[in-house]
C-alpha positions in Angstrom: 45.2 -119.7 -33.0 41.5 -120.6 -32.8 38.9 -119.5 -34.4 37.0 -117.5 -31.7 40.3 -115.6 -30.6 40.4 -114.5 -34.3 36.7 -113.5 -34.2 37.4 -111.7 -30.8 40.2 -109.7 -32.1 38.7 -108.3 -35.6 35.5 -107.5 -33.0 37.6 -105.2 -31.0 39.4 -104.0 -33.5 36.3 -102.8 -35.5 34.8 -101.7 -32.0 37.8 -99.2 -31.5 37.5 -98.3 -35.0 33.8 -97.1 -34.1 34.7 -95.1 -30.9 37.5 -93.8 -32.6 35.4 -92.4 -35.6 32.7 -90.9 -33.0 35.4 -89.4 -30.9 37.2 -87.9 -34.5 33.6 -86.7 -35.9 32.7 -84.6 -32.7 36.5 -83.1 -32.5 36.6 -82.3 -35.9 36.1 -78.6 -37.4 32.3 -79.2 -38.9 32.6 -76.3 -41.5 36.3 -76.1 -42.1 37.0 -72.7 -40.8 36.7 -72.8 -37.1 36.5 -75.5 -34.6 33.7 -75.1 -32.9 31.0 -75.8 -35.5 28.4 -73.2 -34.4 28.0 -71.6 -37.9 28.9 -68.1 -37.2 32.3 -68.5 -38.9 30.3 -69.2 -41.7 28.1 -66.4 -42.3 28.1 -64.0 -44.9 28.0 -60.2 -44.4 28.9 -58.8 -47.8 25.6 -58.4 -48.2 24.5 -56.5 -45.8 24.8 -52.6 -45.8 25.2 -50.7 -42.6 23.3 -47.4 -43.2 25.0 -44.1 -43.1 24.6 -41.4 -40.6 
């Protein structure tokens, strides 16, 4: 093997690396409870009281 087939490999290797990270980093639950990462799963309502009637 030459040298510039071995460069050539390692760069698409470490290219698909790269889109593969992207691709797992958008799919990927941001906050750990849900899977769409919009923060609502997230908030905390202990603290709020509902008032009484």
């Amino acid at each position: 093997m030459d040298i510039q087939f071995i460069i050539m490999i390692g760069l698409f290797l470490g290219a698909l690396w790269y889109v593969g990270r992207i691709i797992y980093r958008s799919i990927a639950p941001k906050n750990g409870s849900c899977a769409s990462g919009c923060g609502k799963c997230s908030a905390d309502f202990s603290k709020i009281n509902p008032k009484e009637k």
